[in-house]
C-alpha positions as CSV (number, residue, x, y, z in Angstrom):
1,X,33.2,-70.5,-3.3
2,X,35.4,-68.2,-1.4
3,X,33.7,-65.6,1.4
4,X,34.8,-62.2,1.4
5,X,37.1,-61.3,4.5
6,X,34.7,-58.5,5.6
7,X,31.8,-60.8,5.3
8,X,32.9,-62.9,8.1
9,X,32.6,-62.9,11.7
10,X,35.2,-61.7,14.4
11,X,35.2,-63.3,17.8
12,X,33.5,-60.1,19.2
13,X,30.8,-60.3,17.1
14,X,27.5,-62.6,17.7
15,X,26.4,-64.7,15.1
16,X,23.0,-63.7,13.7
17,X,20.6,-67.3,13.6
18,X,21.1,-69.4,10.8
19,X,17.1,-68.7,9.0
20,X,15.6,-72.0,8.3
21,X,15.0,-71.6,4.7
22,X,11.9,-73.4,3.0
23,X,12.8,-76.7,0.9
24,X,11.7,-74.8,-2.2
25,X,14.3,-71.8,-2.0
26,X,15.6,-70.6,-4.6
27,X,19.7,-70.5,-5.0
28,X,21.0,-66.8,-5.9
29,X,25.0,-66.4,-6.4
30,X,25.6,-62.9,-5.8
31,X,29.2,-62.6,-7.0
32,X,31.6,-60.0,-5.0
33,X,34.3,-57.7,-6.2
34,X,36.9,-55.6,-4.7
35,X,34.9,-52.5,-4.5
36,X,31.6,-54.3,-4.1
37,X,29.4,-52.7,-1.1
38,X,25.9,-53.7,-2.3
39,X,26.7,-57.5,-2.1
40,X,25.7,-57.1,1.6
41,X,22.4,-55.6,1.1
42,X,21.7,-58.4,-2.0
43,X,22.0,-61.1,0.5
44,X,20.0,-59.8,3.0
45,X,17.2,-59.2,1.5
46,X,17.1,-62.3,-0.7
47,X,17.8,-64.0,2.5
48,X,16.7,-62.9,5.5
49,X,13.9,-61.2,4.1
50,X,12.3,-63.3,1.3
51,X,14.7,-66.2,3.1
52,X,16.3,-67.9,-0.2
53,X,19.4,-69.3,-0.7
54,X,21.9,-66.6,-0.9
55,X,25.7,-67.3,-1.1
56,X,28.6,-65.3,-2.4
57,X,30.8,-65.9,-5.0
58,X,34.4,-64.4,-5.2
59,X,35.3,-62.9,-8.4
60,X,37.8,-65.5,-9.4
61,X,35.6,-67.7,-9.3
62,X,36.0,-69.9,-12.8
63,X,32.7,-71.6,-12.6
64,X,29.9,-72.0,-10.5
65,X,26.9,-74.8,-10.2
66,X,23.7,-75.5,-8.2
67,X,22.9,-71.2,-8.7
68,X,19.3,-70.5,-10.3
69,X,19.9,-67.0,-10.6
70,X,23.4,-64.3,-10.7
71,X,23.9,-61.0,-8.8
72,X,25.9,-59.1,-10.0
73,X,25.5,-55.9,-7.3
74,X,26.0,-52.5,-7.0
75,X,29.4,-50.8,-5.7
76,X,32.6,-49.2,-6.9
77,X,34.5,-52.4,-8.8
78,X,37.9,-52.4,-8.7
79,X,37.7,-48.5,-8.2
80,X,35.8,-47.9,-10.9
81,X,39.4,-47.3,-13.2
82,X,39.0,-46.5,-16.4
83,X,35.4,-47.0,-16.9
84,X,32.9,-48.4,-14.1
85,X,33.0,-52.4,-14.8
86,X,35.7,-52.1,-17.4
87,X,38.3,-54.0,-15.2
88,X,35.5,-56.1,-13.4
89,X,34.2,-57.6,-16.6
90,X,37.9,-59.3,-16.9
91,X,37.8,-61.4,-13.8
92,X,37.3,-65.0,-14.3
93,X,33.9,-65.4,-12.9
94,X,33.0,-63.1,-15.9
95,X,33.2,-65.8,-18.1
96,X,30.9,-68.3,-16.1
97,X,28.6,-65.5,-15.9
98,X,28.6,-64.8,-19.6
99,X,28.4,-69.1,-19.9
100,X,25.2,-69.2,-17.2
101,X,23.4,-66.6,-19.6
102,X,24.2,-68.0,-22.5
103,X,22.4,-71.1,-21.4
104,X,19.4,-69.0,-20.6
105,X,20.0,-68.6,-16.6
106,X,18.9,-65.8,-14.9
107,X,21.1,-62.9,-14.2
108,X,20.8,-59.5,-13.0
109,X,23.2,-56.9,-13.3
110,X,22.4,-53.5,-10.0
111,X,24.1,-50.6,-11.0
112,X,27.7,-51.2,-10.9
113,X,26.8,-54.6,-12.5
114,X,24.6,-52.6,-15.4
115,X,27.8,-51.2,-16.1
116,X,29.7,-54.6,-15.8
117,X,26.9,-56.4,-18.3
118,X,27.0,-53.5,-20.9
119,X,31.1,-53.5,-20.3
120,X,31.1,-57.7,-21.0
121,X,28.8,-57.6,-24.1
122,X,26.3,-59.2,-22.3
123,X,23.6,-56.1,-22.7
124,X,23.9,-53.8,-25.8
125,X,25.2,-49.6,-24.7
126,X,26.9,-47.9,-22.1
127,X,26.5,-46.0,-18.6
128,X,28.0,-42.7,-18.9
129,X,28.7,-39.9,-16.3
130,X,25.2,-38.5,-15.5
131,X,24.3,-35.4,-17.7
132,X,24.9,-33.0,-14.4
133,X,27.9,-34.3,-13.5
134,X,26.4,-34.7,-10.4
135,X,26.2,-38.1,-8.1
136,X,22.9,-38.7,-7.1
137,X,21.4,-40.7,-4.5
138,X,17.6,-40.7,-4.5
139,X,14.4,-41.7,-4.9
140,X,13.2,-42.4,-8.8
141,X,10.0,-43.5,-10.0
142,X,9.9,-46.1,-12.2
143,X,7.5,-47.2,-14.9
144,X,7.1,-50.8,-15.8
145,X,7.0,-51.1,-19.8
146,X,6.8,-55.0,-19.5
147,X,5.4,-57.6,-17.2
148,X,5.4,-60.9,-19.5
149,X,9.4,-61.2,-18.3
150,X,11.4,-63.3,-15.4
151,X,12.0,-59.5,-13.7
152,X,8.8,-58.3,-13.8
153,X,6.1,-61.2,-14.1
154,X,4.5,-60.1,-10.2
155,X,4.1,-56.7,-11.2
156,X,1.7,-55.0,-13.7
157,X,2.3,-53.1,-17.3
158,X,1.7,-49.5,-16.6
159,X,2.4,-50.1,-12.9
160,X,4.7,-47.3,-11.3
161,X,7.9,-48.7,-9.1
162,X,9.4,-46.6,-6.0
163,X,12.9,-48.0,-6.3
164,X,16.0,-45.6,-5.0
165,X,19.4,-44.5,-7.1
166,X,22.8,-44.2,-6.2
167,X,25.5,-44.1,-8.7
168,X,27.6,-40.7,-11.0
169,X,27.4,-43.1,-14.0
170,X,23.9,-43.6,-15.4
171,X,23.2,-42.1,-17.8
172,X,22.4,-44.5,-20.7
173,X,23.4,-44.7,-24.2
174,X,23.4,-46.5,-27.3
175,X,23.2,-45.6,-31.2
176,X,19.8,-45.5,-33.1
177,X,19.9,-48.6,-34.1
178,X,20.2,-50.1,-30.7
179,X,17.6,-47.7,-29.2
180,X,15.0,-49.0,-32.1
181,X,15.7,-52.6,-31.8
182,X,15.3,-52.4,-27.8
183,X,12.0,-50.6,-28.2
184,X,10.5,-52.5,-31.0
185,X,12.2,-56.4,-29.1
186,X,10.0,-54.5,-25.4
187,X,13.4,-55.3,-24.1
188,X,12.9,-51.5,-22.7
189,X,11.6,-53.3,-19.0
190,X,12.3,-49.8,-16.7
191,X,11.8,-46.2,-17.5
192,X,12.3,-43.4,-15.3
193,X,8.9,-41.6,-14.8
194,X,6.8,-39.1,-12.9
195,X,5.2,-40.8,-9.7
196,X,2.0,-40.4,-12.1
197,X,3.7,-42.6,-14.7
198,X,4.6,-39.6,-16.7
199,X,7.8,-40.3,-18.9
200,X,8.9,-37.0,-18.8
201,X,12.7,-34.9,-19.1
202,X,12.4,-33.7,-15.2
203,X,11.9,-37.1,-14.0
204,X,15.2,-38.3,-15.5
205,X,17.8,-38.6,-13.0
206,X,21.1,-38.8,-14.8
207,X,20.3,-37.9,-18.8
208,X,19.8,-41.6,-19.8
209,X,18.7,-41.3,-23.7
210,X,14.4,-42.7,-23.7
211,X,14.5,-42.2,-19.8
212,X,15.8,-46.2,-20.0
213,X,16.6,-47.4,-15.8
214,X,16.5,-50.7,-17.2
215,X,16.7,-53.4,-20.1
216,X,17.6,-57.4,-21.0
217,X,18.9,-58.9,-23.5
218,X,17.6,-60.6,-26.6
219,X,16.9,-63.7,-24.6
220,X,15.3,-61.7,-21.8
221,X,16.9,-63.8,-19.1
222,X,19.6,-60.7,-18.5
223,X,18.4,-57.6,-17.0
224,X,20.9,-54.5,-16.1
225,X,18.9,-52.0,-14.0
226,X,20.6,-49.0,-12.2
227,X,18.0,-48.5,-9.3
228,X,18.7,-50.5,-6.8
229,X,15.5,-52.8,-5.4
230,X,17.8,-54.6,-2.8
231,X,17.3,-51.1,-0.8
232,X,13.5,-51.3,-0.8
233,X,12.7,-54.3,0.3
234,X,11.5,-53.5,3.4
235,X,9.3,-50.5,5.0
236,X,12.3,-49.5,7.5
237,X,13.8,-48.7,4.7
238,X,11.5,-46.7,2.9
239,X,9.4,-48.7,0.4
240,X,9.3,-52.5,-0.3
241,X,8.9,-52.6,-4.2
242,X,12.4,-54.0,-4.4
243,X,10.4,-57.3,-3.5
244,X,8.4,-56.8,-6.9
245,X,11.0,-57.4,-9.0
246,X,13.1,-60.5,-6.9
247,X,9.7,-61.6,-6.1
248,X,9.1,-61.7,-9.8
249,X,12.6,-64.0,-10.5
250,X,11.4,-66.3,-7.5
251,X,8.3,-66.6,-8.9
252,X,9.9,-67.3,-13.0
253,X,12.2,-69.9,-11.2
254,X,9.2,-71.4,-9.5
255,X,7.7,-72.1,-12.7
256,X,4.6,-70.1,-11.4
C-alpha cells in the first residue's frame, strides 16, 4: 500500500504518538484518490478516535488483503470530469473493491464515493447536480429507516441522525422500478427528515427523489451515503452521531 505524498510527514513537522490500538481492532482501508480531501478526516476518526486500524490505500491499488471494511471518502475525484466518480470508478483498486463486495465485505461509499459506487454498478441510480444548483454545506437530519443492517445495527428504527452535507451533486435518482424494489428490499437505510423525523420536501437538501441520503445494495454489505459521519464524530466538531453509524460496522465485524 502506497501513502499519499500529503499524508506524510516533513522534517518540520512533529510526529503525532503512534495510539496503541486494542488487539481486537478492526482493519478499515480507506482508499485515496487524486482529489480525495475526506480521506484525512476518515482516518482520524476511525483511528484516533474510536482507535481502529486505519490505513490508506492508493487508487492503483490492484488488490488489497487483511481489510475488514472499505472507505471509499468524500472529495473531488479526479476533478470531478465528466460526472463525479465517472473517472474514479476506472482506477484499478475499483476492481478489488467491486471483488471485496462481491464476497460480502463491508464497504462504504461518503459522498464522492456514493457517486463512485452508483458510477461502478455497485449501488443501483445516480447523484445528480442538486435541484438548486446550489452547493451546500450543512447540517441535515437524518431518519433511520433500518437498524437490522451492518451500518446501522447501534442505532434505533425511527431514530433521527445529526450528520452534516457537503457536496453540489446529491440529488438522487433512479427509475420506478428501482425506487420500488429499494423500498419494498428496506435497502432505503437514510432519509433526509425534519429534526422531528418528519420526511418532508423542505427538509430535502439537494432534490434527491423519496428524500433517499442513503441506501445498500441487495446484499446489504454496500452502503453509499452523502452525509458525511466522519465530521461528527466528535463534540468539537458539532455532534458525534457519525460514531453511530462506524460504531455500528465495528460492532457487525465484531460479530456483536
Amino acid at each position: 500500500m502506497t501513502p499519499l505524498p500529503n499524508n506524510t510527514l516533513s522534517a518540520s513537522q512533529p510526529a503525532s504518538p503512534t495510539p496503541t490500538l486494542p488487539q481486537d481492532a478492526k482493519k478499515f482501508g480507506i482508499v485515496v484518490f487524486p482529489g480525495s480531501w475526506s480521506d484525512g478526516d476518515c482516518h482520524h476518526a476511525l483511528g484516533n478516535v474510536l482507535q481502529q486500524d486505519a490505513r490508506y490505500l492508493w487508487h492503483k491499488e490492484t488488490s488489497f488483503s487483511n481489510v475488514d471494511c472499505i472507505i471509499l471518502p468524500g472529495g473531488f475525484s479526479y476533478g470531478d470530469y465528466l460526472r463525479p466518480g465517472a473517472i474514479a470508478r476506472l482506477s484499478p483498486v475499483m476492481a478489488a473493491v467491486a471483488r471485496f463486495a462481491n464476497n460480502g465485505g463491508l464497504v462504504l461509499g461518503i459522498c464522492n464515493g456514493f457517486q463512485m459506487l452508483c458510477e461502478a454498478g455497485l449501488l443501483p441510480g445516480v447523484l445528480m447536480r442538486n435541484n438548486h444548483l446550489e452547493f451546500r454545506c450543512q447540517w441535515t437530519n437524518l431518519l433511520v429507516e433500518q437498524a437490522d443492517t451492518p451500518f446501522t445495527n447501534a442505532c434505533t428504527e425511527g431514530q433521527v441522525l445529526h450528520v452534516p452535507i457537503s457536496h453540489g451533486e446529491g440529488s438522487y435518482y433512479a427509475d420506478d422500478e428501482t425506487l420500488d424494489t429499494l423500498e419494498s428490499n428496506g435497502q432505503v437505510l437514510f432519509r433526509y427528515c425534519t429534526p422531528e423525523g418528519k420526511v418532508t420536501p423542505e427538509s430535502n437538501p439537494n432534490g434527491s427523489l423519496n428524500n433517499i441520503a442513503g441506501i445498500t445494495n441487495k446484499n446489504g454489505n454496500v452502503l453509499g451515503m452523502m452525509p458525511h459521519p466522519e465530521r461528527c464524530c466528535e463534540e468539537i466538531m458539532g455532534g458525534i452521531d457519525g460514531l453511530s453509524i462506524f460504531g455500528s460496522i465495528i460492532q457487525s465485524l465484531s460479530g456483536k
